[in-house]
C-alpha positions in Angstrom: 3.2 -15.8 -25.7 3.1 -13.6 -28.9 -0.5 -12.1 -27.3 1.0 -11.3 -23.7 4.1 -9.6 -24.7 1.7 -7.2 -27.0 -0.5 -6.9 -24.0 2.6 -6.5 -21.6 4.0 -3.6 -24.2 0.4 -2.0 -24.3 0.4 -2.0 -20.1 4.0 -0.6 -20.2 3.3 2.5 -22.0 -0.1 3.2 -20.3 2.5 3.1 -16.9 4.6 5.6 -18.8 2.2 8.0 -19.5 0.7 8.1 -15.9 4.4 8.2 -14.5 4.8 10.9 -17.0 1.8 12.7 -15.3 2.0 11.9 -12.2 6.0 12.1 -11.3 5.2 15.4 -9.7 3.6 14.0 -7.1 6.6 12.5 -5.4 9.2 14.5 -3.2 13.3 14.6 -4.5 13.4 11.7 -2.6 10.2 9.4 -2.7 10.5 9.8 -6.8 14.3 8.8 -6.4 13.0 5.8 -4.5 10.9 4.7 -7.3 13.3 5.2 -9.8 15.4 3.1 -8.3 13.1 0.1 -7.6 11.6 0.7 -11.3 15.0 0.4 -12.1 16.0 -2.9 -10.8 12.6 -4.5 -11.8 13.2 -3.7 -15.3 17.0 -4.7 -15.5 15.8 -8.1 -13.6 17.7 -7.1 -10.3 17.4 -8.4 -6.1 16.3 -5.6 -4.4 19.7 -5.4 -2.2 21.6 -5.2 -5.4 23.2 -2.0 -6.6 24.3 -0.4 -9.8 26.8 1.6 -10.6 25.6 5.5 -9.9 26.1 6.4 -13.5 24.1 4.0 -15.2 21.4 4.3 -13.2 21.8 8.3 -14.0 21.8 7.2 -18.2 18.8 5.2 -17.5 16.9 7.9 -15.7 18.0 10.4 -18.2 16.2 7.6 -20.8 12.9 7.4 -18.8 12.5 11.2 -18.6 12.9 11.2 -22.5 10.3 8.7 -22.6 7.9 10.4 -20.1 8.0 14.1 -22.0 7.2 12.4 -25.3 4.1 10.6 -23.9 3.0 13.5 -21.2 0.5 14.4 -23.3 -1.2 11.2 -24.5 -4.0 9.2 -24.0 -4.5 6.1 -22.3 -4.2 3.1 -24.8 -7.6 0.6 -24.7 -5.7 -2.6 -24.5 -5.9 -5.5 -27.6 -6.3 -9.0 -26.6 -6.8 -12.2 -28.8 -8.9 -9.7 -31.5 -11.0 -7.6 -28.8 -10.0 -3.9 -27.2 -11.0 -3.2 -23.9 -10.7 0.2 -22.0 -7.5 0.1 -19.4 -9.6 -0.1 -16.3 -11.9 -2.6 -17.6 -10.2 -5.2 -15.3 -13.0 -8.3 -15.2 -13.5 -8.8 -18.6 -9.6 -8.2 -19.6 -8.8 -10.9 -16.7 -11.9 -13.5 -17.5 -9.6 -13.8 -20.8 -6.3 -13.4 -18.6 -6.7 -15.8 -16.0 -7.0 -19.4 -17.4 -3.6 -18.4 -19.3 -2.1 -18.0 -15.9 -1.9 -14.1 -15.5 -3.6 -11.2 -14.1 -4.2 -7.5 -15.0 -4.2 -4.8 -12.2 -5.6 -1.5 -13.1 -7.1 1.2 -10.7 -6.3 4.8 -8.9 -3.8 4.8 -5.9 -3.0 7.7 -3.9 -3.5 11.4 -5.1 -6.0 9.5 -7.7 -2.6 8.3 -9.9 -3.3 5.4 -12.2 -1.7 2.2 -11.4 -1.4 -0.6 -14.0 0.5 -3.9 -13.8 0.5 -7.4 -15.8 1.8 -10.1 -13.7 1.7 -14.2 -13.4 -0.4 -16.1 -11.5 1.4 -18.2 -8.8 -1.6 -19.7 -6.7 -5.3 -18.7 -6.1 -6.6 -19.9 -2.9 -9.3 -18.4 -0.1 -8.6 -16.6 3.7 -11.7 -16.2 5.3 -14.5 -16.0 2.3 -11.6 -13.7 0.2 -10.6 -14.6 -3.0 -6.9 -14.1 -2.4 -4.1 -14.1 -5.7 -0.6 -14.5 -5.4 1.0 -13.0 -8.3 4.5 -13.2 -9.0 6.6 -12.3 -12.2 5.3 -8.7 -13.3 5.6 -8.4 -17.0 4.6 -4.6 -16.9 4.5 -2.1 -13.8 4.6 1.4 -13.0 6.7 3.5 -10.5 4.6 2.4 -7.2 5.7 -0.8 -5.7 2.5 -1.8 -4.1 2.7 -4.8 -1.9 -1.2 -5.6 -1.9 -4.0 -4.5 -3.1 -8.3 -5.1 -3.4 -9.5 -5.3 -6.7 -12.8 -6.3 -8.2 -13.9 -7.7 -4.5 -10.4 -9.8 -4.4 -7.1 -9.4 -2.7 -3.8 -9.0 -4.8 -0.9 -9.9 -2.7 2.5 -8.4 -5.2 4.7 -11.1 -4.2 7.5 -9.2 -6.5 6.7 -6.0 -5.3 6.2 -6.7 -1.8 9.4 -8.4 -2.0 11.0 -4.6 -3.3 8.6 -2.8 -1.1 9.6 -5.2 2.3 13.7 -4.5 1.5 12.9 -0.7 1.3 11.1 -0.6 4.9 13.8 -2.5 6.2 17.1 -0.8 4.8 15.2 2.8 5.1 13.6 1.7 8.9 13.7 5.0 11.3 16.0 5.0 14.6 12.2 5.2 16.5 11.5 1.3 14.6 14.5 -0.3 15.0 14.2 -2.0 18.5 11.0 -3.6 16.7 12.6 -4.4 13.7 15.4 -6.4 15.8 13.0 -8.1 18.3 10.5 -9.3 14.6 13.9 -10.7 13.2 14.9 -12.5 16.1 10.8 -13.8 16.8 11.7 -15.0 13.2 14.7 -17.0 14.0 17.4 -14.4 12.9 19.4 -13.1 15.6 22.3 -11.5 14.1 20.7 -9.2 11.1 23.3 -8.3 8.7 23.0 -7.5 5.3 23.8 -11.0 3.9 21.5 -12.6 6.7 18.3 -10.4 6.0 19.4 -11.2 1.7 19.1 -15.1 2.7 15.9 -14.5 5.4 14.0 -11.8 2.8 11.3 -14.9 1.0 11.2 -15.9 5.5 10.1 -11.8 6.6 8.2 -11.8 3.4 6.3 -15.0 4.3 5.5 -13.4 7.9 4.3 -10.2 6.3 2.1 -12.2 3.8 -0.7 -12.6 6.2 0.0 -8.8 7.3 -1.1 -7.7 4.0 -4.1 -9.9 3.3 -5.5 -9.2 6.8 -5.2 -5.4 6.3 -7.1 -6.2 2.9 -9.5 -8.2 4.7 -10.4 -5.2 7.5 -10.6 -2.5 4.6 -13.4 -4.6 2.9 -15.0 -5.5 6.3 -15.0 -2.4 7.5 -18.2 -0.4 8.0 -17.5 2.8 9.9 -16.1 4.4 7.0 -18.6 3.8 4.4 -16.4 2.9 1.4 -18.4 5.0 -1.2 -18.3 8.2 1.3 -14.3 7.5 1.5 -14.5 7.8 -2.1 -15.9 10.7 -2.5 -13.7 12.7 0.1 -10.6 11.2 -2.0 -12.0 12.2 -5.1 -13.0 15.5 -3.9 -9.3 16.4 -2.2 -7.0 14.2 -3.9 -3.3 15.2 -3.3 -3.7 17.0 -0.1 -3.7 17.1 3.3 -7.1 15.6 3.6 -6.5 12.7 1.6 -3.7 11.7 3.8 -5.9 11.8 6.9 -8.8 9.9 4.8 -6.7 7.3 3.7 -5.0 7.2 7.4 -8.0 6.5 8.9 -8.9 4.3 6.8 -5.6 1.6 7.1 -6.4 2.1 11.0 -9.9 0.9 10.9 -8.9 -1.9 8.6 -5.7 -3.1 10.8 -7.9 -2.3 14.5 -11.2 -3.6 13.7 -12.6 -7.0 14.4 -11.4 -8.8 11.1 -8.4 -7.0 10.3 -4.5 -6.8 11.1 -4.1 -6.6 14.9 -6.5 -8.7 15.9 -5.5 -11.8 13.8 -1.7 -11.2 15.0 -3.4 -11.4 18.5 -5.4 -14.6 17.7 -2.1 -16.1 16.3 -0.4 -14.6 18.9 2.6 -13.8 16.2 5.3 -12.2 18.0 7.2 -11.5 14.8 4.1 -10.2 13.3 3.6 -7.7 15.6 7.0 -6.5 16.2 7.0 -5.7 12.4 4.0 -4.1 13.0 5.4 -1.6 15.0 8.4 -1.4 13.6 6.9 -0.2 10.2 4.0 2.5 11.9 4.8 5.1 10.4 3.2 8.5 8.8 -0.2 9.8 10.5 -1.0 6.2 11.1 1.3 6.4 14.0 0.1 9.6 15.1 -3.2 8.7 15.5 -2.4 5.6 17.0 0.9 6.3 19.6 -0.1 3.8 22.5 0.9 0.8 19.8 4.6 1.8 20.2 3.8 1.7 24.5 2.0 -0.8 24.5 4.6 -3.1 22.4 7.2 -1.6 24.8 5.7 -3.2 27.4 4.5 -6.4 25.5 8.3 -6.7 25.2 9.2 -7.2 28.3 5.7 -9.0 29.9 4.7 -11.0 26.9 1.1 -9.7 27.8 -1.0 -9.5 24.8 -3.4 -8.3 27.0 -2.3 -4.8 26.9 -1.7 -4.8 23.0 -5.8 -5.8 23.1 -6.4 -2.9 25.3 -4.3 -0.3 22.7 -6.1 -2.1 19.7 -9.5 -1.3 21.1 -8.1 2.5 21.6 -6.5 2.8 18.6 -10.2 1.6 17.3 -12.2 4.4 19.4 -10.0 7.2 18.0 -10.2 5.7 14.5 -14.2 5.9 14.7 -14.3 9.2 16.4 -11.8 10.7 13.4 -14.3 8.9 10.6 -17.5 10.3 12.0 -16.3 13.3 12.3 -14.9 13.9 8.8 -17.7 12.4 7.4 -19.9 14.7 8.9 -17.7 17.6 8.1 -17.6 16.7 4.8 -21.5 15.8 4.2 -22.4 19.4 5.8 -19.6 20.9 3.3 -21.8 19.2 0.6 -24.8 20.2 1.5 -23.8 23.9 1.7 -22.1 23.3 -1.4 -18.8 24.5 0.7 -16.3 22.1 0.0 -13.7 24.3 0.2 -14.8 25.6 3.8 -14.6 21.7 4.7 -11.5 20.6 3.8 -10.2 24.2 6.2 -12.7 22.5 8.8 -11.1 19.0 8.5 -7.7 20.4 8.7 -7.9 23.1 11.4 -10.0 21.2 13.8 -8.7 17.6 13.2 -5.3 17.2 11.6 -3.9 20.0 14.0 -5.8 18.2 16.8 -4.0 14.6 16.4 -2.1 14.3 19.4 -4.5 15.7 21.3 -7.7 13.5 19.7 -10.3 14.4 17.7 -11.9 17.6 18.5 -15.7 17.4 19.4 -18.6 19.1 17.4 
């Protein structure tokens, strides 16, 4: 145990430095957010529960301290039983992790921050060829609460954070998802959802969500429209901006409307509650680029036809591919002209402007 709370300390301040870096990125609100959930997982809190306003405030007040005296540091290589290994050296750190029960998460989430984490091991099992880790306990973790992720060709399902992240999309749900929300809870058994209910349902949504995640994981690595390494290189060329969003947009779309993904194991299940949080929790340019979900569960609603939720899959699928090849061509003519700067214009004028009209044509 000596070993793990050293290694847990080491992760902790390697999360402190790239919060310290990366804070920026958030809005007033999204960082507040954070803060918040950060807080509770370091003072051991349920994600319903809340703190008097002031000592949250004095905590904050702490972090920041912390975050301006390590703004300008290094990574840490991590030291583990005698050997150092770089932070993002995540095979060999867990081939010595693993048979003592936890797991290391390193990697770069969106606008290229780095994420790190150190969390137990609750079960390792398989979903359709996937190595698949539930993790529970996090002894170190940043400010994103992540509910899933892929990692070294594996799927990292957060129970903790997903837990956190699920309460948040609940309590913060938008007017436009709430007849979802209410038709998921009652396909789940829970009919009247106040606050105590939905505190006594949470581990019941979360295990509903569960296969949500690992599907969405499952289409992103089976996905072959938009080849992974050319997705790369369009995040790493326009991190933080507009482009990225779309890129990483149209990525979760191919990976929940493809053939091994999200949508079409909720159909194959035919999960009611599933899909209703589904649509409940479409949000962001997802749900731009992919409105007739929201009809089509309006109408699935009232018919119970999951015919028609097939037929807005297999659109929502179309306009996915027409939006990949066409930034992927932008971006590979931006390359070759050594342009990059006239692509990302390109990829914003003529396709983010053009969402909800579809993908202009070339």
């Amino acid at each position: 145990m000596h070993e793990l709370d050293n290694l847990s300390t080491q992760v902790l301040r390697n999360c402190d430095i790239s919060d310290s870096r990366h804070a920026g990125l958030f809005s007033v609100c999204g960082l507040a957010l954070r803060l918040r959930d950060l807080y509770k997982w370091e003072m051991g809190l349920d994600p319903w529960l809340e703190k008097d306003s002031s000592a949250i405030l004095d905590w904050i007040g702490e972090k920041e301290q912390v975050w301006e005296r390590l703004a300008e540091n290094d990574y840490r290589n991590l030291s583990l039983f005698g050997d150092t290994y770089q932070p993002f050296d995540t095979r060999r750190i867990n081939a010595v992790l693993e048979p003592h029960g936890f797991f290391y998460g390193a990697g770069y989430a969106r606008s290229l921050k780095p994420t790190f984490f150190l969390a137990r091991i609750e079960d390792k099992g398989n979903t359709d060829g996937f190595t698949v880790y539930t993790l529970g306990r996090e002894l170190a973790r940043d400010l994103l609460t992540i509910p899933a992720l892929l990692q070294d060709q594996a799927i990292l399902l957060r129970r903790e954070s997903g837990t956190f992240f699920l309460w948040d999309q609940i309590f913060y749900i938008n007017k436009s998802g709430r007849h979802a929300l209410n038709f998921a809870l009652e396909a789940c058994g829970i009919k009247d959802p106040d606050p105590k209910m939905l505190r006594r349902s949470l581990a019941t949504i979360y295990n509903v969500q569960r296969e949500t995640y690992i599907f969405h994981e499952i289409g992103e690595i089976r996905d072959t429209v938009f080849d992974a390494d050319i997705w790369r290189q369009v995040i790493n060329e326009f991190p933080h901006t507009p482009v990225e969003l779309l890129a990483r947009a149209i990525k979760d779309l191919l990976a929940d409307t493809n053939a091994y993904g999200t949508l079409q194991h909720i159909i194959k299940k035919r999960s009611a509650a599933m899909l209703g949080f589904y649509v409940a929790f479409l949000d962001g340019l997802v749900k731009a680029l992919f409105p007739e979900m929201r009809s089509a569960f309006l109408v699935y609603a009232k018919t119970k036809s999951w015919q028609v939720i097939e037929n807005a899959v297999s659109s929502g699928f179309n306009t996915a591919v027409q939006y990949a090849e066409e930034i992927i061509r932008i971006f590979q003519t931006g390359k070759q002209a050594n342009d990059m700067q006239g692509a990302q214009m390109e990829i914003e004028n003529r396709l983010l402007k053009n969402i909800n009209s579809g993908p202009a044509s070339s």
